[in-house]
C-alpha positions in Angstrom: 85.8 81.9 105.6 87.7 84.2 107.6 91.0 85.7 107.0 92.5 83.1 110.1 90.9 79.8 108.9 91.8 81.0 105.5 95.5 81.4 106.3 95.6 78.0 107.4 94.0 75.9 105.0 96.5 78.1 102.3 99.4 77.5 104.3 98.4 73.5 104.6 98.1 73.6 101.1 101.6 75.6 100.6 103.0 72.9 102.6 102.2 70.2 100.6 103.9 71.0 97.6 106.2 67.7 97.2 110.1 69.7 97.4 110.5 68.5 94.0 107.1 70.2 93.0 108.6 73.3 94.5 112.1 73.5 92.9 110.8 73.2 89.6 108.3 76.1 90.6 111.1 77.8 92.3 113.4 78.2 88.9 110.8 79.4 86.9 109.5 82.3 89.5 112.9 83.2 89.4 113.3 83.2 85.4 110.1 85.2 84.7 111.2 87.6 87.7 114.9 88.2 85.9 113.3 88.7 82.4 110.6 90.5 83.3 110.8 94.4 82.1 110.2 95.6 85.5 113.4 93.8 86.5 115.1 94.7 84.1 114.4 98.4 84.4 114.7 98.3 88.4 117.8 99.7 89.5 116.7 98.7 93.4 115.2 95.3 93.8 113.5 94.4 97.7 113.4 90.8 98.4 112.0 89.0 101.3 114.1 86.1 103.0 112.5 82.9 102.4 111.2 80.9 105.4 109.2 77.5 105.5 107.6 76.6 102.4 107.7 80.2 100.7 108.8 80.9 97.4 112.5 80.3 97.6 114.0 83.7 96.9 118.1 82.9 97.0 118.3 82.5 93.2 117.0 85.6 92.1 119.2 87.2 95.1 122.6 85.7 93.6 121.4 86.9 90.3 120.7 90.6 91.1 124.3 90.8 92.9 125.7 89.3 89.9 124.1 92.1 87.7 124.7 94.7 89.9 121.2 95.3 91.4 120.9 97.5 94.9 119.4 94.3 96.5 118.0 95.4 100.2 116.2 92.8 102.5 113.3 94.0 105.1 114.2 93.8 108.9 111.4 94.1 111.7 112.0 97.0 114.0 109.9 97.1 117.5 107.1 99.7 116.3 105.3 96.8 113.9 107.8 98.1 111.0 109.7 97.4 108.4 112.9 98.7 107.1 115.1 97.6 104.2 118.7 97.5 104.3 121.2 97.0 101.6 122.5 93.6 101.1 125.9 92.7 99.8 126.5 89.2 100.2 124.6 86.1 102.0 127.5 87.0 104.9 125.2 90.2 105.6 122.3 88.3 107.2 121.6 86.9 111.3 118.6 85.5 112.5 116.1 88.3 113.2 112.5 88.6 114.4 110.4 85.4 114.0 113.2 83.2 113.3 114.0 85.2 109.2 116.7 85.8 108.2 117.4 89.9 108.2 119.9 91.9 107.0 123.0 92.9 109.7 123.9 96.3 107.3 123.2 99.5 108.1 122.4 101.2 104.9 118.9 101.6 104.4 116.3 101.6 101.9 115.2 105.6 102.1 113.7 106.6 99.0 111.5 104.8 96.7 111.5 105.5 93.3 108.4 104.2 90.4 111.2 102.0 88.8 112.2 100.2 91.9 111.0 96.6 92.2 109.5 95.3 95.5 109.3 90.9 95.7 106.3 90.3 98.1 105.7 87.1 99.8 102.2 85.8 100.7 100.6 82.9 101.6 98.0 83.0 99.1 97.0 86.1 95.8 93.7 86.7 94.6 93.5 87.4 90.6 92.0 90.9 91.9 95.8 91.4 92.8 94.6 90.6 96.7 97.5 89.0 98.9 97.3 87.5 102.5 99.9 87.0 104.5 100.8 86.0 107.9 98.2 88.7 109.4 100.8 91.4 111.1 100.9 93.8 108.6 104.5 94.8 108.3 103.9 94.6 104.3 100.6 96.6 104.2 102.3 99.4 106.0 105.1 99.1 104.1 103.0 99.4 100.3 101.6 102.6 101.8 103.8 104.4 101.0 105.8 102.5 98.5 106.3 104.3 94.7 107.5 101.0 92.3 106.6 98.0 91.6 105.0 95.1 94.0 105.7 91.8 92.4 104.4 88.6 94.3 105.8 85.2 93.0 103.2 82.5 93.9 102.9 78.8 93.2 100.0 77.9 90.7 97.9 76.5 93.9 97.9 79.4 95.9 96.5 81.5 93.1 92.4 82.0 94.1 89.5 84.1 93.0 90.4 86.7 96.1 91.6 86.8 99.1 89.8 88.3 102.8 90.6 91.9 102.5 90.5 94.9 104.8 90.2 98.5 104.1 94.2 98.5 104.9 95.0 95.9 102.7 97.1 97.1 99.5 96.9 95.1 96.0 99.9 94.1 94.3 100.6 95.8 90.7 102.2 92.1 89.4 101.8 88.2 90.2 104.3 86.2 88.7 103.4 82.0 88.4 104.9 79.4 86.9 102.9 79.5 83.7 102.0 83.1 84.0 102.0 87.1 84.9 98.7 89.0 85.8 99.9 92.7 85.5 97.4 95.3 87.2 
């Protein structure tokens, strides 16, 4: 299967998580993320903005700002890019590229450090710490050069054997499920 036809029968199966399904998966992400020792030791935590049928991320989000996290939030720039910008408040946000919510601050992410926490979305996580996503790469060339932590959260479903992979795909170090955390 190729990386296209598998990105579509993962997001059909993402999709048809029943919403009740979801929330339950939703709050437990969230409470293995928050006790987690790589949260708890992160000073800086990236989050993605939730869109569709992701993982809902605004729980976690409300919970680092209430603990006093640096909480940034990736916005799309126009060469293929990513860059994280520091996030105060769900006022701080406008509808970006591809319809996501991204951050309308100015103060950006510069510097990462081995204790910082990256959350990672993907449409589906191999157990060989493989992720696929949407196929444009803005997370690949962001993990390049990234020093901490990547933590996806994943619903039990979307959890496979492994994933179609490219020589510029990078692994995760954690996936977080419901029921459990693979740590690489």
């Amino acid at each position: 299967m190729n990386k296209q036809e598998f990105r579509k029968k993962y997001l059909a199966l993402r999709n048809s998580i029943p919403l009740s399904q979801k929330q339950i998966f939703d709050k437990s992400l969230t409470d293995k993320i928050l006790s987690s020792v790589e949260f708890k030791s992160a000073d800086c935590i990236l989050l993605f903005a939730s869109i569709r049928s992701e993982v809902n991320t605004l729980g976690l989000f409300r919970e680092c700002i209430k603990q006093g996290k640096k909480v940034y939030f990736p916005k799309c720039t126009d060469a293929g890019k990513m860059e994280f910008l520091r996030v105060f408040s769900a006022n701080d946000f406008s509808v970006g590229k591809y319809g996501i919510s991204e951050p309308k601050t100015e103060e950006k992410y510069t510097e990462s450090k081995t204790s910082d926490l990256a959350v990672i979305p993907a449409l589906a996580v191999g157990k060989d710490f493989s992720r696929i996503g949407y196929g444009k790469g803005y997370y690949d060339r962001f993990l390049k050069n990234f020093k901490g932590i990547s933590l996806c959260p994943v619903y039990p479903q979307l959890l496979c054997g492994g994933v179609p992979t490219d020589e510029f795909d990078i692994p995760l170090n954690i996936i977080i499920t419901p029921t459990q955390s693979l740590r690489r």
